[in-house]
C-alpha positions in Angstrom: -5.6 7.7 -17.2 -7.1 9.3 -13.5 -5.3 7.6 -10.9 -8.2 6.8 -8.0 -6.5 9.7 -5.9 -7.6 11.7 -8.7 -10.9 10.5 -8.8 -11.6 11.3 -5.6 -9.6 14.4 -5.8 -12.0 15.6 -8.6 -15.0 14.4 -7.2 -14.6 16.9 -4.2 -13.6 19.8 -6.2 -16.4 19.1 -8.4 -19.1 19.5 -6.1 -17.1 22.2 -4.0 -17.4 24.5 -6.7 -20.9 24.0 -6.1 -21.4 24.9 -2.9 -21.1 21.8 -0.7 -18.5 21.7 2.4 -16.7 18.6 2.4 -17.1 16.9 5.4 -14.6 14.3 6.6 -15.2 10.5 6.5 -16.5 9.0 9.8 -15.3 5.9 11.8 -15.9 2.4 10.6 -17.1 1.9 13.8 -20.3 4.3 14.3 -20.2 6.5 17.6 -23.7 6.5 18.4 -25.7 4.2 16.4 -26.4 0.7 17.7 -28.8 -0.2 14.7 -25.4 -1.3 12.6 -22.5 -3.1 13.5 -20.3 -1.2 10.5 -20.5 2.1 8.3 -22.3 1.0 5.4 -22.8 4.2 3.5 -21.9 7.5 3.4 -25.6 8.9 5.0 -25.3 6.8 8.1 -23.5 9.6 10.0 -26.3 11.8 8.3 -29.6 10.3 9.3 -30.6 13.0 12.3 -29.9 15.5 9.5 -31.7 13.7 6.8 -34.7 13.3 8.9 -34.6 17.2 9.6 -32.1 18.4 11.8 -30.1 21.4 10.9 -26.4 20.8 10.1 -24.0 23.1 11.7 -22.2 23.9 8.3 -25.3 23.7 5.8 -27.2 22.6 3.7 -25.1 20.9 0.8 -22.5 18.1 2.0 -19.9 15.7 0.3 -17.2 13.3 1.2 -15.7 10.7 0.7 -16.9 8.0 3.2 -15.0 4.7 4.3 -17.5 1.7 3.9 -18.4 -1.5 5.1 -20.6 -4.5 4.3 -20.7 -8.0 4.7 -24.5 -8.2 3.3 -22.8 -9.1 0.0 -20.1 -11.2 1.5 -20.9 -14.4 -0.2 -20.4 -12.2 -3.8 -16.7 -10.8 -3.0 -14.6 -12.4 -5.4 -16.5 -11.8 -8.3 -15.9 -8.7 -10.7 -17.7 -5.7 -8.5 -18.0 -6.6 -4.8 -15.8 -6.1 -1.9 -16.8 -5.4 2.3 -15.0 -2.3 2.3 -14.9 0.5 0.0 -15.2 4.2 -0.4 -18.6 5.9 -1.3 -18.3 9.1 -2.6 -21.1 11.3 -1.7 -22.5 14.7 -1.7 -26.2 15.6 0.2 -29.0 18.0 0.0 -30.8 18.7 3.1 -34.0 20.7 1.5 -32.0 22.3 -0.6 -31.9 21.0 -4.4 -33.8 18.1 -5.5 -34.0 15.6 -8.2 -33.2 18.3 -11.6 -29.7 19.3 -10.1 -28.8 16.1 -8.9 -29.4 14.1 -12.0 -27.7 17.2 -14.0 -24.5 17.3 -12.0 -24.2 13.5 -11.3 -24.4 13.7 -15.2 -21.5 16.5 -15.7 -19.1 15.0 -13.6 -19.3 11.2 -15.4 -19.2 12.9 -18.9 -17.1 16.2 -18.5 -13.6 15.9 -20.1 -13.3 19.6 -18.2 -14.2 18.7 -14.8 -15.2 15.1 -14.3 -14.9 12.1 -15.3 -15.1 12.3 -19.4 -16.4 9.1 -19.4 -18.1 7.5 -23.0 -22.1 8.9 -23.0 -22.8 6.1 -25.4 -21.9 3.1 -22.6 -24.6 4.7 -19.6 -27.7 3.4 -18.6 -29.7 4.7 -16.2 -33.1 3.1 -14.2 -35.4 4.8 -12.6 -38.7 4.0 -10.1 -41.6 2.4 -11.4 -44.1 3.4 -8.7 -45.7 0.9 -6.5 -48.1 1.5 -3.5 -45.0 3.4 -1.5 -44.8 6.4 -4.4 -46.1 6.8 -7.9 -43.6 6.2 -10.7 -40.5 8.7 -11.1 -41.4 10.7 -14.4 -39.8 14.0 -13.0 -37.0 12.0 -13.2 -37.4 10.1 -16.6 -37.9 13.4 -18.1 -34.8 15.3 -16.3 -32.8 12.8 -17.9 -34.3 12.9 -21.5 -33.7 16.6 -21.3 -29.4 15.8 -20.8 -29.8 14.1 -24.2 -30.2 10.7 -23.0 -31.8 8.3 -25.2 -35.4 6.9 -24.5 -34.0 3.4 -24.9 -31.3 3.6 -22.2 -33.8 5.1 -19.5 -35.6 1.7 -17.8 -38.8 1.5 -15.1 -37.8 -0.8 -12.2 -39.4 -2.3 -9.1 -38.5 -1.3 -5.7 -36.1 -4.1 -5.7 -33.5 -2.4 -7.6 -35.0 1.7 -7.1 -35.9 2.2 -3.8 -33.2 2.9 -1.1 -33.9 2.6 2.6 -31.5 2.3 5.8 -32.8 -0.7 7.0 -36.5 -1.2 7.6 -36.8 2.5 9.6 -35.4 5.6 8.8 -35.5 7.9 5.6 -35.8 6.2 2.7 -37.0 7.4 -0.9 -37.0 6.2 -4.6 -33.1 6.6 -6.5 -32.4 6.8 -10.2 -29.4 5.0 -11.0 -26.4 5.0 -13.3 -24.6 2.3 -15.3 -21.6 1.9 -17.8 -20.5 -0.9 -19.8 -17.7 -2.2 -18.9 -17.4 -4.6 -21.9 -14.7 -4.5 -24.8 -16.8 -3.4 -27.9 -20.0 -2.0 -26.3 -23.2 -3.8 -26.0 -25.4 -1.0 -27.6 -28.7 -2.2 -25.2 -31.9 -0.9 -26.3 -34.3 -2.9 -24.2 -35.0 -3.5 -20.4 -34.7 -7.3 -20.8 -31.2 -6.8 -22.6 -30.0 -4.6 -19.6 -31.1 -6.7 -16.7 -29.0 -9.9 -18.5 -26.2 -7.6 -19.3 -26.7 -6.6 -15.3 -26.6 -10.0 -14.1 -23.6 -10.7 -16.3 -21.5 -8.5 -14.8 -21.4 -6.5 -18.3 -22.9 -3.6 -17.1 -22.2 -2.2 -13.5 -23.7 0.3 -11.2 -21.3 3.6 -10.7 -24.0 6.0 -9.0 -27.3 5.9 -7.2 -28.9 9.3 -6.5 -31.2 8.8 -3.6 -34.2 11.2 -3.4 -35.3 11.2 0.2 -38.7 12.4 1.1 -40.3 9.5 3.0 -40.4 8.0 6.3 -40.2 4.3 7.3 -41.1 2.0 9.8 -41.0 -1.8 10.2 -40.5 -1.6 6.5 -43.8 0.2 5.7 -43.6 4.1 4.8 -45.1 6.2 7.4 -45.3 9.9 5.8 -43.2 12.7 4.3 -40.3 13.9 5.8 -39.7 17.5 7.2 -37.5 18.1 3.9 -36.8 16.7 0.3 -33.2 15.4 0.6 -30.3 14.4 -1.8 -28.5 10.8 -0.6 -25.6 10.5 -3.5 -23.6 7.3 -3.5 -21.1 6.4 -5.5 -18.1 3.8 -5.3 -15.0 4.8 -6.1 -13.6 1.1 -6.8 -16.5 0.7 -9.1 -16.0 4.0 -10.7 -12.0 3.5 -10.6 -12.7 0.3 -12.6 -14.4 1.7 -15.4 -12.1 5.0 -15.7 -8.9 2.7 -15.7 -10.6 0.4 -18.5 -10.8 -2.8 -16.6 -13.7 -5.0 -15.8 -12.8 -5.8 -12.5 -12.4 -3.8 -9.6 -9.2 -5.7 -8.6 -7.1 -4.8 -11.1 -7.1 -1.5 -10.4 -4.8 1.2 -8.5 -6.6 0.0 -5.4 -5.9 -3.5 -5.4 -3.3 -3.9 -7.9 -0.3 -3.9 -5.8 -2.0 -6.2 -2.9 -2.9 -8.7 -5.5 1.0 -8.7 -6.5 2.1 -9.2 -2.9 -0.1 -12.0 -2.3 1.6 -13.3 -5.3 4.9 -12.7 -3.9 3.9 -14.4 -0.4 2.1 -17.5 -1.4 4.8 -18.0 -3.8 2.0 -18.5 -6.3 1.6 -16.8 -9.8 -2.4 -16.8 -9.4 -2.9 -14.9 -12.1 -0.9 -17.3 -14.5 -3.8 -20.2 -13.5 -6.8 -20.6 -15.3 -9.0 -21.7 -12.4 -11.5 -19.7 -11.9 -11.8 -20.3 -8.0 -8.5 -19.9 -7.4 -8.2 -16.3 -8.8 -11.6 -15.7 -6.5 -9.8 -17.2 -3.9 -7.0 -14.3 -4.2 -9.4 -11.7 -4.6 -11.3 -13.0 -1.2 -8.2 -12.8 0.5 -7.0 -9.3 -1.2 -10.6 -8.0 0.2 -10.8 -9.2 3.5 -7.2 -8.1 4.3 -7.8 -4.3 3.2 -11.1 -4.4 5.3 -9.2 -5.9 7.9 -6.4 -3.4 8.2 -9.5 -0.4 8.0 -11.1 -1.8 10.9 -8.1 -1.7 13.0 -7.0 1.6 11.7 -10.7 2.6 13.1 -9.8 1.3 17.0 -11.4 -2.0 16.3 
């Protein structure tokens, strides 16, 4: 079993081989952009790049990017959510495009070799549906069809769920993303309805979102094209810890285990011996918020 040390190790290597400098992980606290209190992804740093400066060490990018959000604040405590986390990401600035990404985002998941190795048969993947921003995603639909993935796992959404933006302005674009169940014997989904109760039950989780952005926003609305096609990778290394260790929580693993045992020893406590359900949420709340704690005073805050 991959410790998440590993995970992140591999993840780097992986797309090393493949060109991309690895770039270290900026501050929590960003340098010179007002627009957000926090870090929230791994592109923030990137957006005078994204929308078509050149970067000073090319054209393909990855890291490993501390993160944090308190958009989802009210959902910490459940199985996938937490403030702070690390997104693993690699970029294209005009470079590749949506074939390569899907391909390799692919490879490292399901390579026993190089990635992940994780169980083809669990992943799901969604893609965008169209609406009046863009038409619907086929070129990816098909790109994924042609990595053996079955028509039946491969779902049209809205813009809810498959469009990514930073905020209401900025570069923005339609994302295909990945799932895995996380459940004990499978689920075996073969319909859209299926997957979006599996979704909401926790069941299935989201491990990776490739971001394909070509478009320009403003007050929400999408202005034109930007100077290049661009690559916006994110993926969460607690989520994708979680299903590589076999757990169904993100709190159990490597990255939490041993703060979840010392707030055990403190309170004097066994939490995880009680079967309340809100006092187990209540750990994992304080777990969380501790870890993002000591992250934003490690950043100067």
């Amino acid at each position: 079993m991959l410790s998440s040390e590993q995970i992140r190790t591999r993840f780097l290597k992986f797309f090393e081989k493949r060109g991309h400098k690895i770039i270290p992980s900026a501050s929590l606290a960003p340098e010179n952009d007002p627009s957000v209190l926090f870090t929230t992804a791994g592109m923030h740093p990137l957006v005078p790049y994204l929308l078509g400066q050149t970067h000073p060490i090319g054209k393909r990018l990855a890291n490993s990017q501390k993160c944090l959000r308190t958009v989802d604040i009210d959902e910490v405590g459940d199985n996938t959510h937490a403030t702070f986390f690390e997104m693993l990401g690699n970029w294209s600035l005009g470079d590749y495009f949506k074939e390569d990404a899907i391909k390799w985002s692919y490879e490292f998941l399901t390579s026993k070799e190089e990635g992940l190795g994780l169980d083809r048969s669990r992943l799901y993947v969604t893609v965008f549906e169209g609406d009046e921003k863009a038409s619907r995603d086929d070129e990816s639909f098909k790109t994924w069809k042609s990595l053996g993935m079955s028509e039946d796992k491969i779902y049209f959404m809205s813009a809810k769920s498959n469009w990514w933006s930073a905020g209401n302005s900025g570069p923005s674009g339609p994302d295909t993303e990945m799932f895995y169940d996380v459940t004990e014997k499978g689920l075996d989904i073969k319909n859209k309805e299926d997957f979006k109760k599996a979704d909401e039950k926790q069941q299935v989780v989201e491990i990776w979102n490739d971001v394909f952005m070509e478009y320009e926003m403003k007050d929400g609305k999408v202005i034109g094209k930007l100077k290049n096609k661009n690559v916006d990778t994110g993926s969460g290394l607690e989520r994708v810890t979680m299903v590589v260790q076999k757990k169904n929580n993100i709190f159990e693993t490597d990255l939490f285990g041993y703060l979840m045992e010392k707030i055990d020893e403190l309170s004097g406590i066994h939490f995880a011996k009680l079967s309340d359900k809100e006092i187990l949420r209540a750990k994992r709340i304080v777990a969380d918020h501790m870890r993002a704690s000591v992250f934003i005073i490690g950043d100067g805050v």
